[in-house]
C-alpha positions in Angstrom: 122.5 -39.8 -14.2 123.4 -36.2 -13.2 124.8 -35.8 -16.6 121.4 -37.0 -18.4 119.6 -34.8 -16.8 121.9 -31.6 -17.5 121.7 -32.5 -21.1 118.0 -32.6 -21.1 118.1 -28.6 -18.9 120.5 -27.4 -21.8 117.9 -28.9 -24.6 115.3 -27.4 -22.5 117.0 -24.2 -22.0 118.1 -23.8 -25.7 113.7 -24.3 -26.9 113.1 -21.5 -24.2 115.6 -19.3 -25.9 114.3 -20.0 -29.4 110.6 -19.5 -28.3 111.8 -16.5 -26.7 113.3 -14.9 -29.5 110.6 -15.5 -32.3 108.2 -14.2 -29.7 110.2 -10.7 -29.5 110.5 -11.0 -33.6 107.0 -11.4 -33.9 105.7 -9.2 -31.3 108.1 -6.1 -33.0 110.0 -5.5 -29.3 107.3 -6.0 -27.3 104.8 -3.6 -28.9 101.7 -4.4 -29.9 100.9 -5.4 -33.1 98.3 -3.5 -36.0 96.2 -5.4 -37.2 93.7 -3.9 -40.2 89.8 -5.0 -40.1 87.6 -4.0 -42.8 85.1 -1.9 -41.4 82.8 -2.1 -45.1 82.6 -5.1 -45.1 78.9 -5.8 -47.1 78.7 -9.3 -45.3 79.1 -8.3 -41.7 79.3 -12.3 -40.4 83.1 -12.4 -41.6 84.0 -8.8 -39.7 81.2 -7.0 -37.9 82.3 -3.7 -36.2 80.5 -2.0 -33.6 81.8 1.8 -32.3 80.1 2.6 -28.6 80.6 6.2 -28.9 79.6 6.7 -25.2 82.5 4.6 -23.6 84.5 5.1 -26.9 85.3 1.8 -27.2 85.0 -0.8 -30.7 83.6 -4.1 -30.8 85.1 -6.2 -33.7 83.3 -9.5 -34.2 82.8 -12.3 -37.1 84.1 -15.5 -38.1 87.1 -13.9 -40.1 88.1 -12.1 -36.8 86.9 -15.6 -34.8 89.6 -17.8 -36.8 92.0 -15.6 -36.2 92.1 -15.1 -32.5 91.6 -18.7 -32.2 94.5 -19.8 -34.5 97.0 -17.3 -32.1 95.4 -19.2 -29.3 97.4 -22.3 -30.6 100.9 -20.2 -31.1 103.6 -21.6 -28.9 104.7 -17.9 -27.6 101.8 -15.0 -26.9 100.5 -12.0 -29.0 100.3 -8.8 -28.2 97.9 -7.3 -31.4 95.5 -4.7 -31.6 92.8 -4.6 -34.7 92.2 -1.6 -36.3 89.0 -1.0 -38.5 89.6 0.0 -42.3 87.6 2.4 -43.9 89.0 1.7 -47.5 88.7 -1.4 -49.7 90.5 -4.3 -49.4 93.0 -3.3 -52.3 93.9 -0.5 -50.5 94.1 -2.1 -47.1 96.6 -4.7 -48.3 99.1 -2.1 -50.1 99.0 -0.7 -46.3 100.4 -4.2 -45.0 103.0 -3.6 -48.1 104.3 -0.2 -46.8 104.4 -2.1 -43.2 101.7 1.0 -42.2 99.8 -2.5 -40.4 101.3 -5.8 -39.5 98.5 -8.1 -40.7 94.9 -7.8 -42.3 92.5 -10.2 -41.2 89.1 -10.3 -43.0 87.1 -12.2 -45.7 90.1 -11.2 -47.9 90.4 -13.4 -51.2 93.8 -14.8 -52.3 94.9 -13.9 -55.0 97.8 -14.3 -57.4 98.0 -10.1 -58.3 101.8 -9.1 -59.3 100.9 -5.6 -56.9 100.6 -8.4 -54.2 104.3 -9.5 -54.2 105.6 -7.7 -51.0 102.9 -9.1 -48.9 102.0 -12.9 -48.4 98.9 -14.8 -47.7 98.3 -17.0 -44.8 97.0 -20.9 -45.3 93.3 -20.3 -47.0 90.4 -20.8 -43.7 88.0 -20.9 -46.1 87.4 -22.3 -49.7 86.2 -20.3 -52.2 85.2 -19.8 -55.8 82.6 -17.7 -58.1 79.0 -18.4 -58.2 76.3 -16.5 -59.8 73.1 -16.1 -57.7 69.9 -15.5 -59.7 66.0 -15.1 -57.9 63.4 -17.8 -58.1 60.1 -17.6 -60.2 56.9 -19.5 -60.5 55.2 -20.8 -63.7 52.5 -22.9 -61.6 50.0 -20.2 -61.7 49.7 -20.2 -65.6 49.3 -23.9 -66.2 46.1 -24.4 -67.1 46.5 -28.2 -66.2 47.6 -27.9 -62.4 44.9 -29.2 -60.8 45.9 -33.1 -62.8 49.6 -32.7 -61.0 48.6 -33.7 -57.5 48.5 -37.5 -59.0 50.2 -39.2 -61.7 49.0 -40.4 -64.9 48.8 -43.9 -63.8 47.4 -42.8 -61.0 44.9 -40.9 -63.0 43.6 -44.0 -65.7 43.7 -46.6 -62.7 40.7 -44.2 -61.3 39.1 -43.6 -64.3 39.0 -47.9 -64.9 37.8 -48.5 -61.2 35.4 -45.9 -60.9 34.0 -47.7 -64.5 34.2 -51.0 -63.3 32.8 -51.0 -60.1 29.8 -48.9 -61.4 29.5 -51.9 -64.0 29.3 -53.6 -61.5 27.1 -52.2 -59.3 24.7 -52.4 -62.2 25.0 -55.8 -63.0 24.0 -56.7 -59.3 21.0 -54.2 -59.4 19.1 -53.6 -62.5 17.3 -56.9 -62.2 15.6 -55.5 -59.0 15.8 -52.0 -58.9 13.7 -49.3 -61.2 16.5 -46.8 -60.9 19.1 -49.0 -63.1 16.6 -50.2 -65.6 15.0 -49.0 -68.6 16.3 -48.6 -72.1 20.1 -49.2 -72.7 21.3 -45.9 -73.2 19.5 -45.0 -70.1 21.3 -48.3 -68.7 24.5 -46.9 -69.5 24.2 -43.4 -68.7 22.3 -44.2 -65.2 25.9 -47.0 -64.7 28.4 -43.9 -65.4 26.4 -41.2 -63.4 26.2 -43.5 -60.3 29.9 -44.5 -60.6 31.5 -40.9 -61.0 28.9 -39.3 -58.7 30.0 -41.7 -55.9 33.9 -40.1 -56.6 32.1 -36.9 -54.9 29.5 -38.9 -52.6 26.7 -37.3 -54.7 25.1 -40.2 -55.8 20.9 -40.3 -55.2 20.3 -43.9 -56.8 19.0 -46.0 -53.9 20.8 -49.4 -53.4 18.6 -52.2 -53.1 21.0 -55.6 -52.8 23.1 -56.1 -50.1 25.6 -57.6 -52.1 26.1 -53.8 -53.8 26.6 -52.3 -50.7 29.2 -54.6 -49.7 30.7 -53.7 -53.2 30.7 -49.5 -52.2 32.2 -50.0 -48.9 35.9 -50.7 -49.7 34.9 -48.5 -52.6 34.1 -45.4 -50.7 36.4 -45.9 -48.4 39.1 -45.8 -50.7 37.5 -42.4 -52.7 37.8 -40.9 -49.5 41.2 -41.6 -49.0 42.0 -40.3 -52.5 40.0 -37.3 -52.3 42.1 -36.3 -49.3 45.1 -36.8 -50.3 44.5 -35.1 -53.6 43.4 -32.4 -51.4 46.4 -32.3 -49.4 48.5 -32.2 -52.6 46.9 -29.9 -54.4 47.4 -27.7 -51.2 50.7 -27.9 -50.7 51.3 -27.2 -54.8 48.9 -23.8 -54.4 50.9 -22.8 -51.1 54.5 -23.9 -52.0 54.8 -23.7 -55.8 57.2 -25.2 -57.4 60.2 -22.8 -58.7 62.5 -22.4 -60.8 65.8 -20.1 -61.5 65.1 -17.0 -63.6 67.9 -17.4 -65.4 70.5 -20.2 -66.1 73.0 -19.5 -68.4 75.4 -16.7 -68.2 75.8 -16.6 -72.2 71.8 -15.5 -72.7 72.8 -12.9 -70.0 75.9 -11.5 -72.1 73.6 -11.5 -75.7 71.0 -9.8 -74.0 73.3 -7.9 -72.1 71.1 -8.0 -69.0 72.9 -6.0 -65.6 75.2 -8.8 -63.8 75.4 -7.5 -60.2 78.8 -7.8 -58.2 80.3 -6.7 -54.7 83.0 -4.7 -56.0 85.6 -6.4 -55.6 88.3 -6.0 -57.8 89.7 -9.4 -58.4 85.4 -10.6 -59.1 85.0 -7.5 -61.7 88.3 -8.7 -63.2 87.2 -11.7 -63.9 84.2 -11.2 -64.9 85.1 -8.8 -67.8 88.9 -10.9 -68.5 87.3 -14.2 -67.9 83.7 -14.4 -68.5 83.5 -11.9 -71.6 80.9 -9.8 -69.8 81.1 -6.2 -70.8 82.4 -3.5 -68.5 78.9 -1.2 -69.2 76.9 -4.3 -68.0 78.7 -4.9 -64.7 76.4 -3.0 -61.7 78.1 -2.8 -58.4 76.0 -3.4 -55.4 76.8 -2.1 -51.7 74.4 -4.5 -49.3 73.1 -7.7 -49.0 70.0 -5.9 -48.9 70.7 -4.1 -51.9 71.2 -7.3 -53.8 68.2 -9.3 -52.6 66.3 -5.9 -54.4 67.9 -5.6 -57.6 67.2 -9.3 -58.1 63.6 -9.4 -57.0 62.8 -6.6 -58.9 64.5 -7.9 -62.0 66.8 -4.7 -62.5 69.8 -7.0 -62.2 69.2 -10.3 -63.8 71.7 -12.3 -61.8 75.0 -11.4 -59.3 78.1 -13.2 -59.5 79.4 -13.6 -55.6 82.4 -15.5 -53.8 81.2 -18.9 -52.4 80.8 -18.0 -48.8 79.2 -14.5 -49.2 76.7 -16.6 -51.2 76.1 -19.2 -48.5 75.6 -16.1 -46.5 73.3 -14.9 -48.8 70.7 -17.7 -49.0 70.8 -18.3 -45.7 69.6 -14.7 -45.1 67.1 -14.5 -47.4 65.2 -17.3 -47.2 63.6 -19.2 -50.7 63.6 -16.4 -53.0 66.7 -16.9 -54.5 69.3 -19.7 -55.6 72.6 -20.8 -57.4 72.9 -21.1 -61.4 75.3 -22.5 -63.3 79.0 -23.6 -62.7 80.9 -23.0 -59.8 84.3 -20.8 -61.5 86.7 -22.6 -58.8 88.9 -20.0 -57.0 91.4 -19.8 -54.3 90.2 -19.0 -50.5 89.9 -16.9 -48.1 93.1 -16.4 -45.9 95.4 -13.2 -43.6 97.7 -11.1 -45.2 101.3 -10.7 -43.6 104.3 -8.2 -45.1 106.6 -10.8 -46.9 109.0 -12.5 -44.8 106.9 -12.4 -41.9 107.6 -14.8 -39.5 104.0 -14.9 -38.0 102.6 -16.0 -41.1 104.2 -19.3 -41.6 103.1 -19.7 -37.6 99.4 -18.5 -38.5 99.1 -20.8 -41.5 100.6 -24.1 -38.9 97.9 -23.5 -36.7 95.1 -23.2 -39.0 96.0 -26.4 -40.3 96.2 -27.7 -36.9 92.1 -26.4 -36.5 91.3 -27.8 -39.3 92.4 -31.3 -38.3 90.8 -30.9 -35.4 87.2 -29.9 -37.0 87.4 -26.5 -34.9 87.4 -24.3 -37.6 84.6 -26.6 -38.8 83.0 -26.0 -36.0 83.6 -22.1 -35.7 82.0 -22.2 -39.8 78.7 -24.1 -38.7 78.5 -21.7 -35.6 79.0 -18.3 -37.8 77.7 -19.0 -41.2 75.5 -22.0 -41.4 72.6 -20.0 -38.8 69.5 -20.1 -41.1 67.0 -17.4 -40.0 64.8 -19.7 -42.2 62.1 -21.7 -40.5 61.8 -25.1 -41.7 58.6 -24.6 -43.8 60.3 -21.2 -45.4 63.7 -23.2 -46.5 61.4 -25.7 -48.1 59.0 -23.7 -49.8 61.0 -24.1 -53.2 61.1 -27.6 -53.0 59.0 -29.5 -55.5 56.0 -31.2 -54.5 55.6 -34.6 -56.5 52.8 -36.2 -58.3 51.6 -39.0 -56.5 51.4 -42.7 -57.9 49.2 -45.8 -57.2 51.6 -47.4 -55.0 50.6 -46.0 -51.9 47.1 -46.6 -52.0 47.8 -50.3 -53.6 46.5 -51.9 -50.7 43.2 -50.5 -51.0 42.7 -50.9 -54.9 43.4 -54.6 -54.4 40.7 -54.8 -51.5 38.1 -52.9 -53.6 39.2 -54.5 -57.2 38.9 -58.1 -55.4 35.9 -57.7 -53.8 34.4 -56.0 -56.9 35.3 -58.8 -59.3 33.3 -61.5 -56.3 30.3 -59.0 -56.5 30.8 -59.3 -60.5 31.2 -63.3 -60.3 27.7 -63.0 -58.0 26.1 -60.9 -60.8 27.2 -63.4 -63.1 25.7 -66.3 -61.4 22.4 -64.4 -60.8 21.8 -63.1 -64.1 22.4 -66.7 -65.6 20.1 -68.1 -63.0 17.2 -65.7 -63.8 17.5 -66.2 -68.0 19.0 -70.1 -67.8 15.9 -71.0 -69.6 16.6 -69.0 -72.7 20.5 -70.2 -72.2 19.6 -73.7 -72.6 17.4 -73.1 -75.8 20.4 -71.0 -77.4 22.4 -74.5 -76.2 19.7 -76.2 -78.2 20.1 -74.5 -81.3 23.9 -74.2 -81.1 24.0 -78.1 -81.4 21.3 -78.3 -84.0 22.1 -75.5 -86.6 25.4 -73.6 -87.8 26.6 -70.2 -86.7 24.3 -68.0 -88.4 21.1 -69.6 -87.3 22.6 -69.3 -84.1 23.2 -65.0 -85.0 19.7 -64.9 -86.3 18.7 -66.6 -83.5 20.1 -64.0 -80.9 19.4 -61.4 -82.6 15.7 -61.2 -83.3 15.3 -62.3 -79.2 12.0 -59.9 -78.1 12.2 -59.3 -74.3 9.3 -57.4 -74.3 6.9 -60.1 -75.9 8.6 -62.9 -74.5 9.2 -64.1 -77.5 11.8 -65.3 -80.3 11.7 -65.2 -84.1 13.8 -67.2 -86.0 14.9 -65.6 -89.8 17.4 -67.5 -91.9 18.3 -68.2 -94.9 17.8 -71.7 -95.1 14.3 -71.8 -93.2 11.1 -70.6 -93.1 10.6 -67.5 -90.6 8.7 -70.0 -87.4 7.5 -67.9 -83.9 7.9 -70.2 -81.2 5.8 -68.9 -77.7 8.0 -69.3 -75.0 5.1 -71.2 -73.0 5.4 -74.0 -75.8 9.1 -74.3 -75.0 8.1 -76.0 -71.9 5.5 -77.8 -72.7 6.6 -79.5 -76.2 9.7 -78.6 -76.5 11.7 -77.3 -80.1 11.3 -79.2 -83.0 14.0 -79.0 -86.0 
């Protein structure tokens, strides 16, 4: 037993020794190590820095610098480091991790695959990246002369035009027999039907109702209008307030013929490609200092569109809240990651441990904390989002209660109207089953409502006026 547990001490012993002497390999003989910030940086949530020139002291902050301290929070052995700010660009700060002038650079630093690169070497990427161009949103609303159809559909549109018809039909059909307002001559007939049923769409109708089966008619009816004219109110609102957008541009080959200004950070990998890969001329390429700088250019229209890594775009829209958004493809790129001298012994532990936080979603989490804060209220973020023409469906309920109780008020109508003429009915019957079709026509046709009377003209007879008062007292003769 004593002999287990010696061999176990030695193992124990030998991992001490081990961690022991990669901790004085990394940590340079104990000093402390120099590690390069940049202190430009145009997107200061990756690497913020603060100088307190009273207490002389500098505050370095961000998620770049966040990742960082957390990942050597997972290193088996400790870290002595101290972070320098750097006042140059990132080109320049990396050939000073080359010449060993700095032991590491930490930062929203791309990795790349440059040949003036090969003494240093790039940690496991924290973030993914790639190229995106960000263009500013505009509005064509405001000149369509159709806008205020949009709040409802087309369907939406006919299946009012065909109720508000029929249920003025009727309407009529249930009153002209008893009141003045819907009778007279038939074009005033017809016009009196279609004023009453689109005057009721704006509750403006002055006819006075006289059966109470009409009003049971306009009650599902107006409620319904109401309804609809509030939600088409509430639509057309929202369209006027939040109107729909669109991206000023969308194809980066109308931007290189017209040779518009393509705005870019400055970084020398993203002109690169955009002049070695992309085509777009040198002359064209405008390089832009601040976030604020950009949002500017772009909303002005003095740069048509700026091509930006990934997460300085995120960054970007979540700053500046609906005026702007992505275009086009997403040019797929290596991440962000820490640059080490070659050989380093720190980097292979750095990139361990940021796989280790990813697995555990804390660099997941550390992302949503840093860059996924929206300024944006919720009504701002959504103001570009398209407002959509409403169909029949949701009111469905209420065009089958007003179409059904329409069609029974119809079906009364009906009934009423043949009630009040089944006397002239029953002599059309008559004739029907005594002569052909067009004694029948010239029957119908030379009917006189005014005189109460009806002249038969064919062919085949002699022209006879029959008084109606006969009709019930003798009867027709053939």
């Amino acid at each position: 037993m004593a002999t287990v547990l010696a061999f176990f001490y030695s193992i124990l012993v030998f991992l001490n020794t081990l961690t022991f002497l990669r901790a004085a390999d990394v940590n340079n003989g104990g000093k402390q190590l120099r590690i390069a910030v940049p202190a430009r940086s145009i997107f200061k949530q990756f690497v913020k820095v603060n100088r307190d020139h009273d207490q002389n002291i500098t505050y370095i902050s961000g998620f770049s610098v966040d990742v960082f301290e957390a990942a050597v929070k997972c290193l088996q052995y400790p870290l002595m480091y101290n972070m320098v700010p750097f006042y140059g660009s990132h080109n320049d700060m990396i050939k000073e991790v080359s010449d060993k002038t700095f032991d590491a650079a930490v930062g929203d630093i791309l990795i790349t695959a440059n040949r003036n690169h090969e003494s240093v070497q790039f940690s496991q990427p924290y973030i993914e990246s790639g190229l995106v161009m960000v263009v500013a949103l505009k509005s064509d609303r405001w000149n369509q002369s159709w806008m205020f159809m949009e709040p409802f559909s087309k369907e939406m549109w006919f299946l009012m035009a065909a109720m508000t018809v029929f249920t003025g039909f009727v309407v009529w059909s249930l009153e002209h027999e008893i009141n003045e307002d819907f009778r007279g001559p038939p074009n005033r007939q017809v016009g009196t039907s279609l004023w009453f049923s689109f005057s009721t769409v704006i509750f403006a109708h002055r006819e006075r109702i006289r059966s109470q089966f009409s009003r049971i008619v306009l009650v599902p009816w107006l409620f319904l209008i109401l309804i609809v004219t509030s939600t088409y109110t509430a639509n057309l609102t929202s369209i006027l307030t939040n109107p729909q957008v669109e991206p000023s541009e969308t194809d980066i080959n109308s931007l290189k013929s017209s040779n518009a200004a393509i705005g870019c950070d400055g970084n020398s990998f993203t002109i690169w490609y955009l002049e070695k890969v992309l085509n777009i001329k040198a002359g064209n390429i405008k390089i832009i200092a601040s976030s604020d700088d950009f949002a500017k250019e772009l909303s002005s229209g003095h740069t048509k569109a700026a091509f930006m890594l990934t997460p300085h775009a995120r960054v970007f829209l979540s700053e500046y809240c609906g005026g702007f958004t992505l275009a086009g493809p997403t040019y797929k790129l290596s991440g962000f990651g820490f640059v080490f001298p070659r050989g380093s012994s720190l980097a292979l532990d750095i990139s361990e441990t940021i796989i280790y936080l990813t697995q555990n979603g804390e660099l997941q989490q550390l992302e949503n904390e840093k860059l996924s804060s929206c300024k944006c209220s919720k009504s701002a973020s959504n103001s570009s989002s398209v407002t959509q023409s409403l169909g029949p469906r949701p009111f469905a309920g209420l065009f089958i209660i007003s179409g059904s109780v329409s069609v029974v008020g119809l079906i009364i109508g009906a009934i009423r109207l043949l009630r009040s003429h089944w006397d002239r009915f029953a002599f059309i019957q008559k004739m029907l089953m005594g002569r052909g079709m067009w004694s029948w026509l010239a029957t119908l046709f030379a009917l006189n409502k005014t005189k109460n009377e009806i002249e038969l003209s064919t062919d085949c007879c002699i022209p006879e006026t029959i008084n109606n008062s006969a009709w019930h007292r003798e009867g027709v003769t053939g």
